[in-house]
VOBAVEX-60800 format. One record per residue (C-alpha): residue number from 1; residue in three letters; x negated, y negated, z. Coordinates in nm, 4 decimals, always signed. Layout:
% VOBAVEX-60800
{i->NUM aa->ALA xx->X yy->Y zz->Z}
...
//
This chain:
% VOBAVEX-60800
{i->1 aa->UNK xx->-12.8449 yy->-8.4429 zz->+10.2764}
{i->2 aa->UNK xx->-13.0897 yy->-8.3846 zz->+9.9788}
{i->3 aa->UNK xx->-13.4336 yy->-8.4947 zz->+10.0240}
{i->4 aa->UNK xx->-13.5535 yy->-8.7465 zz->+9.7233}
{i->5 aa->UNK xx->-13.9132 yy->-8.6847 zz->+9.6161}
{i->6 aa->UNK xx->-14.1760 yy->-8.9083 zz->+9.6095}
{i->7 aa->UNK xx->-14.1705 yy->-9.0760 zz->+9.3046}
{i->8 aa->UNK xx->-13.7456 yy->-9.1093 zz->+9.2876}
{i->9 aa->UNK xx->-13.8382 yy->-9.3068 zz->+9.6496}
{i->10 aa->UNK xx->-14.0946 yy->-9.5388 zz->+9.4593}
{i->11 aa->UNK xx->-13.8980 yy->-9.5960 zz->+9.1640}
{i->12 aa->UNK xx->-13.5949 yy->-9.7302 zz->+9.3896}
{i->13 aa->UNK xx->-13.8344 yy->-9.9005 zz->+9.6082}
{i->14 aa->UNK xx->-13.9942 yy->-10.0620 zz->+9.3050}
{i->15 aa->UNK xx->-13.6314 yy->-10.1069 zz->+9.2236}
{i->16 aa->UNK xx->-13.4962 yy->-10.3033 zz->+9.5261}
{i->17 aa->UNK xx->-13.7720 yy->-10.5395 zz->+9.5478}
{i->18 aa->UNK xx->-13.7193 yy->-10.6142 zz->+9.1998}
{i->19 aa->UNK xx->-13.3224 yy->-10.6966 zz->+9.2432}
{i->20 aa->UNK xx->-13.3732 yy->-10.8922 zz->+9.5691}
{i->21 aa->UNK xx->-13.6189 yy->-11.0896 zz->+9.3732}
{i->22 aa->UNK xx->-13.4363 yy->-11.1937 zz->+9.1346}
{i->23 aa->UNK xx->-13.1229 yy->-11.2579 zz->+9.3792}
{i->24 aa->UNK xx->-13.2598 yy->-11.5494 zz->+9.5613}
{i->25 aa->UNK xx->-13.1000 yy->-11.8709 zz->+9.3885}
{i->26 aa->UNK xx->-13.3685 yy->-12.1762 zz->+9.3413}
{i->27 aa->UNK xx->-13.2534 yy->-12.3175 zz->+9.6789}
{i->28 aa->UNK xx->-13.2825 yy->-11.9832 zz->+9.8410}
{i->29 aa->UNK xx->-13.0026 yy->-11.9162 zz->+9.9459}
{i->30 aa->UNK xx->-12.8944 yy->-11.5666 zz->+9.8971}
{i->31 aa->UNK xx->-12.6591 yy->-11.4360 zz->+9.6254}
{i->32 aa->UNK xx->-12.4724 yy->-11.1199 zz->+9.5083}
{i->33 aa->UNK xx->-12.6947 yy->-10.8831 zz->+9.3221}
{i->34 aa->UNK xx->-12.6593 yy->-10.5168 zz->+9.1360}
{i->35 aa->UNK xx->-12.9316 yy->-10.2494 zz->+9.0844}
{i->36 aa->UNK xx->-12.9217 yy->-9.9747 zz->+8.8604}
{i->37 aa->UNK xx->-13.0878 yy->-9.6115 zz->+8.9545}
{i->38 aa->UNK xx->-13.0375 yy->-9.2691 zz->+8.8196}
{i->39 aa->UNK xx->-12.9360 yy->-8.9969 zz->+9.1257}
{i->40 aa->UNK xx->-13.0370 yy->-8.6580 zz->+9.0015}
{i->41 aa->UNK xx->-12.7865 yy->-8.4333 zz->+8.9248}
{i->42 aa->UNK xx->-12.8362 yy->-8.1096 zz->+9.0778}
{i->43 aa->UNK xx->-12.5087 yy->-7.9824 zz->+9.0812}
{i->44 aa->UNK xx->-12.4685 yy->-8.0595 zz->+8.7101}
{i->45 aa->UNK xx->-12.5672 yy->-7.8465 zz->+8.4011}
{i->46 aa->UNK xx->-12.7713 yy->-7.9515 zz->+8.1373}
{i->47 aa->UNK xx->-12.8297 yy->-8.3173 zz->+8.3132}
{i->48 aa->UNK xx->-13.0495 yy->-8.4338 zz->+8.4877}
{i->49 aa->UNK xx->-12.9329 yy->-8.7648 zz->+8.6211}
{i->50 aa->UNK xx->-12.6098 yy->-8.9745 zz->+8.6658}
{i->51 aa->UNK xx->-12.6068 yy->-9.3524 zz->+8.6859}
{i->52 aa->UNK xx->-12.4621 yy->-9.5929 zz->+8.9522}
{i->53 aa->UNK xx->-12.5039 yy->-9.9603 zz->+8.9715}
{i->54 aa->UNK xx->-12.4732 yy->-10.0786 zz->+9.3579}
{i->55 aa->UNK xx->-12.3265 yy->-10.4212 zz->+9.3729}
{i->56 aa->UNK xx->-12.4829 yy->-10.5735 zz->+9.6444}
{i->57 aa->UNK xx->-12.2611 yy->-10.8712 zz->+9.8447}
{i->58 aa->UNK xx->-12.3627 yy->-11.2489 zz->+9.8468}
{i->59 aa->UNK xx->-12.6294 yy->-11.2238 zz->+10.1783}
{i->60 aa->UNK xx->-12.6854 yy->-10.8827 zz->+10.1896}
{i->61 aa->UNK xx->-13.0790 yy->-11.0015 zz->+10.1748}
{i->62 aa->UNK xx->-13.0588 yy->-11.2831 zz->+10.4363}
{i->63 aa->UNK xx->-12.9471 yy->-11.0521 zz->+10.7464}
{i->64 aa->UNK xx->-13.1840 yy->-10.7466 zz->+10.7513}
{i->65 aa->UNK xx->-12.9478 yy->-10.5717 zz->+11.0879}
{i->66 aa->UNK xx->-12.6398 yy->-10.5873 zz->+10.9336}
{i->67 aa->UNK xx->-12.4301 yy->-10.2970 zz->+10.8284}
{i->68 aa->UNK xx->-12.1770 yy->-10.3240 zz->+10.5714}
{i->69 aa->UNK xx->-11.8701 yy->-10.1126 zz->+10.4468}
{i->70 aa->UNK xx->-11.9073 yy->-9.9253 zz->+10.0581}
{i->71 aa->UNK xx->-11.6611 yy->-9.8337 zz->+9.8587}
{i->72 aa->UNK xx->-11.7228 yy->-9.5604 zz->+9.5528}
{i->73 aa->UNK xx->-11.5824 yy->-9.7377 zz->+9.2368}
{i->74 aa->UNK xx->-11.4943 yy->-9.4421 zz->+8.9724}
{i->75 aa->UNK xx->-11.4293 yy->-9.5711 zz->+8.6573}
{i->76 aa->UNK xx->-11.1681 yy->-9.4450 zz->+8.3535}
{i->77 aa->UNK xx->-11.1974 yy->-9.1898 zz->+8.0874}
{i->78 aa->UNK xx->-11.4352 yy->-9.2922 zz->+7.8296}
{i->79 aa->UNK xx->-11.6096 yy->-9.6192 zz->+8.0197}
{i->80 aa->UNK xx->-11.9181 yy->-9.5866 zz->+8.2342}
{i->81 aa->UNK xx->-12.0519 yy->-9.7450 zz->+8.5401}
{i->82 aa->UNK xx->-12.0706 yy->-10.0978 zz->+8.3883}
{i->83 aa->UNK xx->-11.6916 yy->-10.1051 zz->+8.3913}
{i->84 aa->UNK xx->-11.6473 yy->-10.2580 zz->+8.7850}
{i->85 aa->UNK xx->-11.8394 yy->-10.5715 zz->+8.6833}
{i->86 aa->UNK xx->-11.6512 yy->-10.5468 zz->+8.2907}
{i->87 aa->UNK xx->-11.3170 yy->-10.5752 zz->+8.4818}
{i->88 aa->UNK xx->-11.4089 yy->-10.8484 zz->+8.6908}
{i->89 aa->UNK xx->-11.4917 yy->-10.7128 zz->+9.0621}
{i->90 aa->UNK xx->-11.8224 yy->-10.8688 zz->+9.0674}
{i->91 aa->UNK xx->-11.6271 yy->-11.1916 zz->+9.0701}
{i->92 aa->UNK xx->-11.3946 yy->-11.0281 zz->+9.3100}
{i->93 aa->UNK xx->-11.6279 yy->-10.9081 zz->+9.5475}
{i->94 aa->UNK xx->-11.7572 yy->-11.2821 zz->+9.5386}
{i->95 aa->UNK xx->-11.4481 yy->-11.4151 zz->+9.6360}
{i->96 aa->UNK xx->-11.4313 yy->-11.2194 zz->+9.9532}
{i->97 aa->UNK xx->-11.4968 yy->-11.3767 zz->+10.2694}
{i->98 aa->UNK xx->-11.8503 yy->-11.3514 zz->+10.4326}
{i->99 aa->UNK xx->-11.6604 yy->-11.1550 zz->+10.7570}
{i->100 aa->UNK xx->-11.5031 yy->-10.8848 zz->+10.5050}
{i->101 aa->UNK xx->-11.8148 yy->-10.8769 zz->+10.2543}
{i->102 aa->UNK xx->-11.9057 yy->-10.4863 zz->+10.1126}
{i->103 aa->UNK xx->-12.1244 yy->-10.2897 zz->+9.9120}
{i->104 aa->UNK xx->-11.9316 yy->-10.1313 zz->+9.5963}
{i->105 aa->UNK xx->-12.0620 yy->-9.8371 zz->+9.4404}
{i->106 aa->UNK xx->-12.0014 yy->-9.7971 zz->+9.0507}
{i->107 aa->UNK xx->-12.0248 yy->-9.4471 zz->+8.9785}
{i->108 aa->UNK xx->-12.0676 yy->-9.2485 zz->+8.6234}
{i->109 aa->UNK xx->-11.8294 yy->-8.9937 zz->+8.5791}
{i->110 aa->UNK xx->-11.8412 yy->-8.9706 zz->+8.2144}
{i->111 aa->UNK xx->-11.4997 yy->-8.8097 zz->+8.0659}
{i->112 aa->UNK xx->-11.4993 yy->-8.5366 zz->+8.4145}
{i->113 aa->UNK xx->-11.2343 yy->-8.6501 zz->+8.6330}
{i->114 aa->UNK xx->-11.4629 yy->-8.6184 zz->+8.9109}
{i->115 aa->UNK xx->-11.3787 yy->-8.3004 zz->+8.9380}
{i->116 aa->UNK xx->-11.5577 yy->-7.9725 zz->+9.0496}
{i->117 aa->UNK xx->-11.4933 yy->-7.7660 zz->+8.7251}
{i->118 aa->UNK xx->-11.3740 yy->-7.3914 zz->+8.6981}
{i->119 aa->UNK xx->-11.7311 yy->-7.2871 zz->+8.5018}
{i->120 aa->UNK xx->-11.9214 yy->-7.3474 zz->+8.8760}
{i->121 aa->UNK xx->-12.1574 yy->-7.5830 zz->+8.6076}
{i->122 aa->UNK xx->-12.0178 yy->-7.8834 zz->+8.6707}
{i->123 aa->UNK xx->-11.9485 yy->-8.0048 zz->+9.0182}
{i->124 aa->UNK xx->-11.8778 yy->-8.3587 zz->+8.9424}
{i->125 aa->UNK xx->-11.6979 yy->-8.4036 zz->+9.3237}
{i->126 aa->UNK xx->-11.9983 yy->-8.2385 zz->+9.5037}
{i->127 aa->UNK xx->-12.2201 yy->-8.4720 zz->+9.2858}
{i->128 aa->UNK xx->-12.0289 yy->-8.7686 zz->+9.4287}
{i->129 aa->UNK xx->-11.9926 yy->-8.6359 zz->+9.7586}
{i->130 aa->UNK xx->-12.3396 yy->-8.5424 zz->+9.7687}
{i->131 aa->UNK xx->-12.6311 yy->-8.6511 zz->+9.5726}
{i->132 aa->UNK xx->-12.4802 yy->-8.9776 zz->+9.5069}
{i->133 aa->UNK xx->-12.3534 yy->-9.0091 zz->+9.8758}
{i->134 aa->UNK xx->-12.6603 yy->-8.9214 zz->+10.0226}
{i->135 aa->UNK xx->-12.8787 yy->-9.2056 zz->+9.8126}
{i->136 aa->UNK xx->-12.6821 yy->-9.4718 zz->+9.8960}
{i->137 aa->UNK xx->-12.6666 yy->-9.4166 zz->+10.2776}
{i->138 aa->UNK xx->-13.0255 yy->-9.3550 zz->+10.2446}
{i->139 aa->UNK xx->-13.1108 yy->-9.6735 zz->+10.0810}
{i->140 aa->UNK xx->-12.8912 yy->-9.9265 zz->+10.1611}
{i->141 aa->UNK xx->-12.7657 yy->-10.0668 zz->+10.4687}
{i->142 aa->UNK xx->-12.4177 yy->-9.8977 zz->+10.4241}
{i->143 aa->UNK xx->-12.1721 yy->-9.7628 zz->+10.6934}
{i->144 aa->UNK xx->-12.1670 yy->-9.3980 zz->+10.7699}
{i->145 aa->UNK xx->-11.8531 yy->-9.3731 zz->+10.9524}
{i->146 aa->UNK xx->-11.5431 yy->-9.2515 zz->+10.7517}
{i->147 aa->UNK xx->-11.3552 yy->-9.5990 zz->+10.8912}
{i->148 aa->UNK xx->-11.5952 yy->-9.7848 zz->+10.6734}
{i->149 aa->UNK xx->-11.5899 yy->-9.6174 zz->+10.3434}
{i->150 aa->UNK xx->-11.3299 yy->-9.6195 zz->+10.0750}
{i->151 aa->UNK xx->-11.3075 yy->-9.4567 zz->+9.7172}
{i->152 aa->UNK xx->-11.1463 yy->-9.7051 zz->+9.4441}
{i->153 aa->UNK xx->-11.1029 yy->-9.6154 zz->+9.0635}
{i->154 aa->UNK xx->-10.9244 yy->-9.7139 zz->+8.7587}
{i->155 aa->UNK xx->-10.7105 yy->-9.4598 zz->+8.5688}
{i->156 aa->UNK xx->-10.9191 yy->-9.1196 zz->+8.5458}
{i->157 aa->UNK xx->-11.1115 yy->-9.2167 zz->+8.8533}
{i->158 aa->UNK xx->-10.7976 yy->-9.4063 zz->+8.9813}
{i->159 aa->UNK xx->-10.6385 yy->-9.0358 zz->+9.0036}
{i->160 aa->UNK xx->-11.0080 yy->-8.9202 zz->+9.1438}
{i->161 aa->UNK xx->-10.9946 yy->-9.1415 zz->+9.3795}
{i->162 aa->UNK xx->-10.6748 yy->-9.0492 zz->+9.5200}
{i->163 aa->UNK xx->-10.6913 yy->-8.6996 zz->+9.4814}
{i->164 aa->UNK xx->-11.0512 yy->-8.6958 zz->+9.6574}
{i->165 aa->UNK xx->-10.9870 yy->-8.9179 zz->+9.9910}
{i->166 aa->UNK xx->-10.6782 yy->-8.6622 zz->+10.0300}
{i->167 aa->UNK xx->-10.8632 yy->-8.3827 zz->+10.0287}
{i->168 aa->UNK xx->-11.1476 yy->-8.5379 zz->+10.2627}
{i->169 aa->UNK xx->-10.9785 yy->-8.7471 zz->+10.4750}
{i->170 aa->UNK xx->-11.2496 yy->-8.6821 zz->+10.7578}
{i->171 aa->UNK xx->-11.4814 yy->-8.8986 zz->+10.5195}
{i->172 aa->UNK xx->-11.3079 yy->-9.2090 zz->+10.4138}
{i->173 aa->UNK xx->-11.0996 yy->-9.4750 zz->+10.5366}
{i->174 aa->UNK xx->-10.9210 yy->-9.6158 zz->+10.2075}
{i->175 aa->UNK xx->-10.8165 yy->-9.5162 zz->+9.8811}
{i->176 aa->UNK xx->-10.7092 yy->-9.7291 zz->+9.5619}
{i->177 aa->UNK xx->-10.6487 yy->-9.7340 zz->+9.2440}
{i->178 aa->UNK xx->-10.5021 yy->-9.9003 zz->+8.8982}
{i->179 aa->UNK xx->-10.3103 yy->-9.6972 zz->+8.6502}
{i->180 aa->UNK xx->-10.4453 yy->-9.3962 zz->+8.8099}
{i->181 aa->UNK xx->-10.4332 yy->-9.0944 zz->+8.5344}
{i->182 aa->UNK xx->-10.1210 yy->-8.8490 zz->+8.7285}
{i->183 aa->UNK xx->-9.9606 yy->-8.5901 zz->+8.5621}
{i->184 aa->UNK xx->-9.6191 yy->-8.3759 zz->+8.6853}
{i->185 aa->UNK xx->-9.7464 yy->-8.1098 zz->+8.9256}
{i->186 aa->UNK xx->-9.6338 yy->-7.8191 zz->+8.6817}
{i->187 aa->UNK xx->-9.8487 yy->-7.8395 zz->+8.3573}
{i->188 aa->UNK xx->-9.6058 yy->-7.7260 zz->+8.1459}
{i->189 aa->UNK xx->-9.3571 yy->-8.0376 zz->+8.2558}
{i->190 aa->UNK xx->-9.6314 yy->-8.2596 zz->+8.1140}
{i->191 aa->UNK xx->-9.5055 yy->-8.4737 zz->+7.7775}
{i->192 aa->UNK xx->-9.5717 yy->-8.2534 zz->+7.4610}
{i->193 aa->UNK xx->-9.8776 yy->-8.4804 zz->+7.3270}
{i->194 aa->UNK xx->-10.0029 yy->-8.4889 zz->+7.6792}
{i->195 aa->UNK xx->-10.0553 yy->-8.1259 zz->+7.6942}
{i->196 aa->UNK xx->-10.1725 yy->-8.1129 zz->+7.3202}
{i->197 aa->UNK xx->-10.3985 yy->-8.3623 zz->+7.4458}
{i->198 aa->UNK xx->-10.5656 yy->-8.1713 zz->+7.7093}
{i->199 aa->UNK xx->-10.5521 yy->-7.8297 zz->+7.5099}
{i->200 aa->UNK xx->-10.7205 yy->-7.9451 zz->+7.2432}
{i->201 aa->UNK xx->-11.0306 yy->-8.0555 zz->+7.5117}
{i->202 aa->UNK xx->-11.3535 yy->-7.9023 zz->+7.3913}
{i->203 aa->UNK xx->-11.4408 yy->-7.8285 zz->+7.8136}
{i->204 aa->UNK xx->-11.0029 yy->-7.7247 zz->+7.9190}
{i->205 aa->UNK xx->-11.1323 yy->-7.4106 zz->+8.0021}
{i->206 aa->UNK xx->-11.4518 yy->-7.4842 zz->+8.1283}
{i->207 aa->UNK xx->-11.1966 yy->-7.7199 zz->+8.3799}
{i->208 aa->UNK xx->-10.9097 yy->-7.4942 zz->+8.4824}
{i->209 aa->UNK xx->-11.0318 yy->-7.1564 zz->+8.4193}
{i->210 aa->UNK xx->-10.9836 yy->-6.8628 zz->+8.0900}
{i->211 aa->UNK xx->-10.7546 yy->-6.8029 zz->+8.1015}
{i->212 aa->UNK xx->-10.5923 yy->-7.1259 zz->+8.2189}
{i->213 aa->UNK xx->-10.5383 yy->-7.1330 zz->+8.5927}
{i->214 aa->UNK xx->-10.2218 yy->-7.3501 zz->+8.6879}
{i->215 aa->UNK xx->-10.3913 yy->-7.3374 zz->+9.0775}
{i->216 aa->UNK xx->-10.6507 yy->-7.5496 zz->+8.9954}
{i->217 aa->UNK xx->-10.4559 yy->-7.7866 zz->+8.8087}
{i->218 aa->UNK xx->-10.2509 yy->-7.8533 zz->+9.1020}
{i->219 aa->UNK xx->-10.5503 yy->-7.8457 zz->+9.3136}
{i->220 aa->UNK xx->-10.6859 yy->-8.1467 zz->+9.1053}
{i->221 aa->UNK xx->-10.3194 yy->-8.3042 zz->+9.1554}
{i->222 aa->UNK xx->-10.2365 yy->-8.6050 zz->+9.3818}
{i->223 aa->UNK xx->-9.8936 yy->-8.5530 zz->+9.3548}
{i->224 aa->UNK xx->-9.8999 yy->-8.1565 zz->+9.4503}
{i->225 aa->UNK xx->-10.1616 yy->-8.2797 zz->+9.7268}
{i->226 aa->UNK xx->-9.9060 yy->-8.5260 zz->+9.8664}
{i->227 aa->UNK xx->-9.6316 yy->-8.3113 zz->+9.9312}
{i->228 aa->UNK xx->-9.8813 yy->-8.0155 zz->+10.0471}
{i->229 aa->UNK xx->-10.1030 yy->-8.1321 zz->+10.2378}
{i->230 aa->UNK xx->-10.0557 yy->-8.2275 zz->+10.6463}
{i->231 aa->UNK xx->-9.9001 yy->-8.5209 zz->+10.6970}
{i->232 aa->UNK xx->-10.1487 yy->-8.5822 zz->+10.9585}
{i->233 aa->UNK xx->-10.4573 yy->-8.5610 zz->+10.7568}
{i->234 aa->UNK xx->-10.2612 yy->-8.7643 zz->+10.5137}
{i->235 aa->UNK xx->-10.2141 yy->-9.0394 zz->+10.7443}
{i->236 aa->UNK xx->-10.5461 yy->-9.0953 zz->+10.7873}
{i->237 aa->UNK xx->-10.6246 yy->-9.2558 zz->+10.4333}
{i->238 aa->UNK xx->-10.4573 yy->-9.5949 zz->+10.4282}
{i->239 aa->UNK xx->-10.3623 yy->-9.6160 zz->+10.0128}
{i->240 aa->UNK xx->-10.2987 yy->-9.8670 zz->+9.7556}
{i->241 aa->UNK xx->-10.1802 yy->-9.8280 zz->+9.4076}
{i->242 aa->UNK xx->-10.0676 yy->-9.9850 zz->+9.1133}
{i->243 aa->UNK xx->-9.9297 yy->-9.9060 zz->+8.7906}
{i->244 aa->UNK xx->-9.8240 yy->-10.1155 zz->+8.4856}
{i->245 aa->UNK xx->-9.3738 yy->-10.1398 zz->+8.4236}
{i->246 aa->UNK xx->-9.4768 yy->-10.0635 zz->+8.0264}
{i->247 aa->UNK xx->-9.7682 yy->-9.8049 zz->+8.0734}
{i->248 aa->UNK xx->-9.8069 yy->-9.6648 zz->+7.7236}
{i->249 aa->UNK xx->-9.9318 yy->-9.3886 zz->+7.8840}
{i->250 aa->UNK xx->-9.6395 yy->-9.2841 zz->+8.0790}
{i->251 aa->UNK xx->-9.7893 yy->-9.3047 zz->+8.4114}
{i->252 aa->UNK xx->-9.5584 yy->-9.5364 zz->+8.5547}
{i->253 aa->UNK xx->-9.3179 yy->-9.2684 zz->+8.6312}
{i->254 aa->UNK xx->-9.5682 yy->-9.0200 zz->+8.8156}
{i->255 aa->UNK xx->-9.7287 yy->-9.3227 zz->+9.0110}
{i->256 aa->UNK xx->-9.4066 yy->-9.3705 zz->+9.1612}
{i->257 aa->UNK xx->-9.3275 yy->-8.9791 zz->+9.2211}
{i->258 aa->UNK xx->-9.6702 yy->-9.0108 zz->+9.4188}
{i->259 aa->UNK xx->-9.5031 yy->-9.3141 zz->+9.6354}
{i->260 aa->UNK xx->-9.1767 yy->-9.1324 zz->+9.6967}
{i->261 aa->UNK xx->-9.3859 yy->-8.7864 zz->+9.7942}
{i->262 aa->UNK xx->-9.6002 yy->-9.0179 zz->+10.0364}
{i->263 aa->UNK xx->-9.3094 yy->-9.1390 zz->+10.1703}
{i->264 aa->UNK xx->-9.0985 yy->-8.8484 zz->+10.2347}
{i->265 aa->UNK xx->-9.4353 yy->-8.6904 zz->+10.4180}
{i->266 aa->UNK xx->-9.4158 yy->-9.0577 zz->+10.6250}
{i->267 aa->UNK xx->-9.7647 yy->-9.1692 zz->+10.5037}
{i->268 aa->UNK xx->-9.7595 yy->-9.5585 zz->+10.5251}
{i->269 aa->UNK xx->-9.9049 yy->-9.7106 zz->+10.1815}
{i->270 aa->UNK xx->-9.8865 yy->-9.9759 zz->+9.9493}
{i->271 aa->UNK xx->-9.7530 yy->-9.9235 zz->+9.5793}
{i->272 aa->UNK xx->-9.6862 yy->-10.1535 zz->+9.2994}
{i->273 aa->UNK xx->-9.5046 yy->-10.1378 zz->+8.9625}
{i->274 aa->UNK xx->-9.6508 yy->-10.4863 zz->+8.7801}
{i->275 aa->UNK xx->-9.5881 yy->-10.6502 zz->+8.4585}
{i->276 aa->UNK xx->-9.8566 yy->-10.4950 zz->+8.1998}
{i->277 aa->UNK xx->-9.9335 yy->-10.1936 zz->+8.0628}
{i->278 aa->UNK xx->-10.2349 yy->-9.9443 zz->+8.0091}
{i->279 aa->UNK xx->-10.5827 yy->-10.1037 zz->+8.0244}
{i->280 aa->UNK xx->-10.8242 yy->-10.3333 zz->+8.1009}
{i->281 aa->UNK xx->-10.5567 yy->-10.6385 zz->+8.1226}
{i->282 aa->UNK xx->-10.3839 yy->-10.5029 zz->+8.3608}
{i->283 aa->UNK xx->-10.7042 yy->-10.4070 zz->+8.6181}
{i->284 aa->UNK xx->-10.8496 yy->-10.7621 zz->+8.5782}
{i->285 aa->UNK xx->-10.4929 yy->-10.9300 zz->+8.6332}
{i->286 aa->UNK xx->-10.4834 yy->-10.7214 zz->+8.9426}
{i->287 aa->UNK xx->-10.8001 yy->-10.6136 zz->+9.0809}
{i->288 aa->UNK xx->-10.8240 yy->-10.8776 zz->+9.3652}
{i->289 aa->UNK xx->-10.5007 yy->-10.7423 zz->+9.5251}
{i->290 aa->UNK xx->-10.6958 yy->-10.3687 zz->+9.5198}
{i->291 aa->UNK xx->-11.0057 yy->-10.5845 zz->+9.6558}
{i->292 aa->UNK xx->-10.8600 yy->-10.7662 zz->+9.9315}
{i->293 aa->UNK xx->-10.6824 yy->-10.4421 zz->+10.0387}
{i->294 aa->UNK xx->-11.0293 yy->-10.2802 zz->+10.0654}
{i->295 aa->UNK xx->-11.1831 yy->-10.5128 zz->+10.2264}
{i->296 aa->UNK xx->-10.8957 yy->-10.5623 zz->+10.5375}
{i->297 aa->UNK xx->-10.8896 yy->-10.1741 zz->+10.5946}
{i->298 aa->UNK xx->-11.2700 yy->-10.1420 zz->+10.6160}
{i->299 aa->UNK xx->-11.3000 yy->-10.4443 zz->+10.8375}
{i->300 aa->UNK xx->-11.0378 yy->-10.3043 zz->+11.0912}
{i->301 aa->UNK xx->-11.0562 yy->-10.0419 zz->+11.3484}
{i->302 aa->UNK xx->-10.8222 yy->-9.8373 zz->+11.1890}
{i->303 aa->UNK xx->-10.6293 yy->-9.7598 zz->+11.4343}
{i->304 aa->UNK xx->-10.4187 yy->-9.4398 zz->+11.2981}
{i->305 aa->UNK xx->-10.7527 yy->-9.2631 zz->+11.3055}
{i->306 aa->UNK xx->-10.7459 yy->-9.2702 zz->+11.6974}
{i->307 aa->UNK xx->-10.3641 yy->-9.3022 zz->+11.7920}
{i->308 aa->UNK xx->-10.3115 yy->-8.9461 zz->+11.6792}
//
């Protein structure tokens, strides 16, 4: 765990008694609040923070011993950590009851994927894993155990999301995700303005390696992780997904590749193809079902952790 110097400490100090100020309703009575802070970014070039917003639950201030579950909310390509509330999971997270009530982490990824880059620059994964980890348990009252943490994204960090809680499934409990971002395992198989797309990325090689390494793009795959990967460490991640029937983006058809792969490894998970398409519509129309799901695995015990 990195150590946070003195002033970072103050300025989040300064910080939380600032948002718990101003989350105290006229009567009171305690109510949902969000505080910004910058987590430096050691692990990335040429920056020295990132930004999260932690989205506090309605009471978080009114029982100082209680623990509550996080989840990491990783947002799409081209939005920022603003986007949970945008898409309404402030509202959401109100709507939960007080017995299944969470913390929800909204973390910047900028356009990265998450992703720990071929250059060794930019570990975006590590950041998240680390740095950003490391804060939060430090600072808030947030579960440490892997039952009682979850990852949860939209499109680029809908595919980060999955992708990460397979490949640590010794640190978190749940995965979900709208629309998530999934491309066919073999990168030439991708459609033609797909892969002009990501060729004509200023950082492609800074991501998978010059010259191109097709390893690492199926490392970063959740589909090619799915079928890989043991079925037992699979089956420790409970997942949910959606995708939208008219996806503009053509993800529709990889989202459910990733359910049949799941299934044919015999990893239990929820998937749904929904009326919409490719955006913000479709994540507000449907982020309570991601929410709810959240919130019922983290409040469990989680039992396939411990029956196998």
């Amino acid at each position: 765990m990195r150590v946070l110097n003195v002033a970072v400490v103050l300025s989040l100090s300064v910080l939380l008694v600032s948002s718990f100020t101003q989350a105290q309703r006229i009567a009171d009575e305690p109510m949902s609040s969000a505080i910004t802070l910058e987590i430096p970014a050691q692990t990335l070039a040429e920056r020295e923070s990132t930004e999260i917003i932690v989205h506090l639950p309605m009471g978080y201030t009114s029982d100082a011993e209680r623990t509550y579950p996080v989840v990491f909310f990783l947002h799409g390509w081209g939005s920022d950590a603003g986007s949970f509330e945008r898409l309404g999971g402030v509202r959401a997270l109100a709507d939960l009851p007080d017995d299944n009530a969470m913390v929800v982490v909204s973390v910047s990824g900028e356009t990265s994927s998450y992703m720990n880059w071929a250059d060794g620059q930019s570990l975006w994964e590590d950041h998240l894993l680390g740095a950003v980890s490391d804060t939060v348990t430090s600072e808030f009252r947030v579960a440490t155990r892997p039952q009682h943490r979850a990852l949860y994204g939209v499109s680029m960090g809908g595919a980060a999301a999955l992708r990460i809680a397979m490949s640590h499934p010794d640190k978190f409990a749940c995965a979900a995700a709208h629309s998530a971002a999934i491309s066919p395992i073999d990168f030439d198989e991708q459609p033609e303005w797909q892969k002009t797309g990501f060729l004509e990325m200023e950082d492609f090689a800074d991501r998978y390696g010059d010259p191109f390494n097709p390893d690492l793009w199926k490392a970063q795959n959740p589909l090619h992780l799915a079928l890989n990967s043991d079925p037992q460490d699979l089956r420790l991640v409970r997942y949910y997904f959606d995708v939208g029937v008219d996806d503009q983006l053509g993800f529709a058809d990889d989202n459910a590749a990733l359910s049949q792969s799941l299934s044919k490894q015999g990893v239990p998970h929820i998937f749904a193809i929904r009326n919409g398409r490719h955006g913000s519509a479709f994540v507000e129309a449907n982020i309570n079902q991601a929410m709810q799901f959240l919130s019922r695995c983290m409040s469990s015990d989680h039992q396939s952790r411990t029956s196998q």
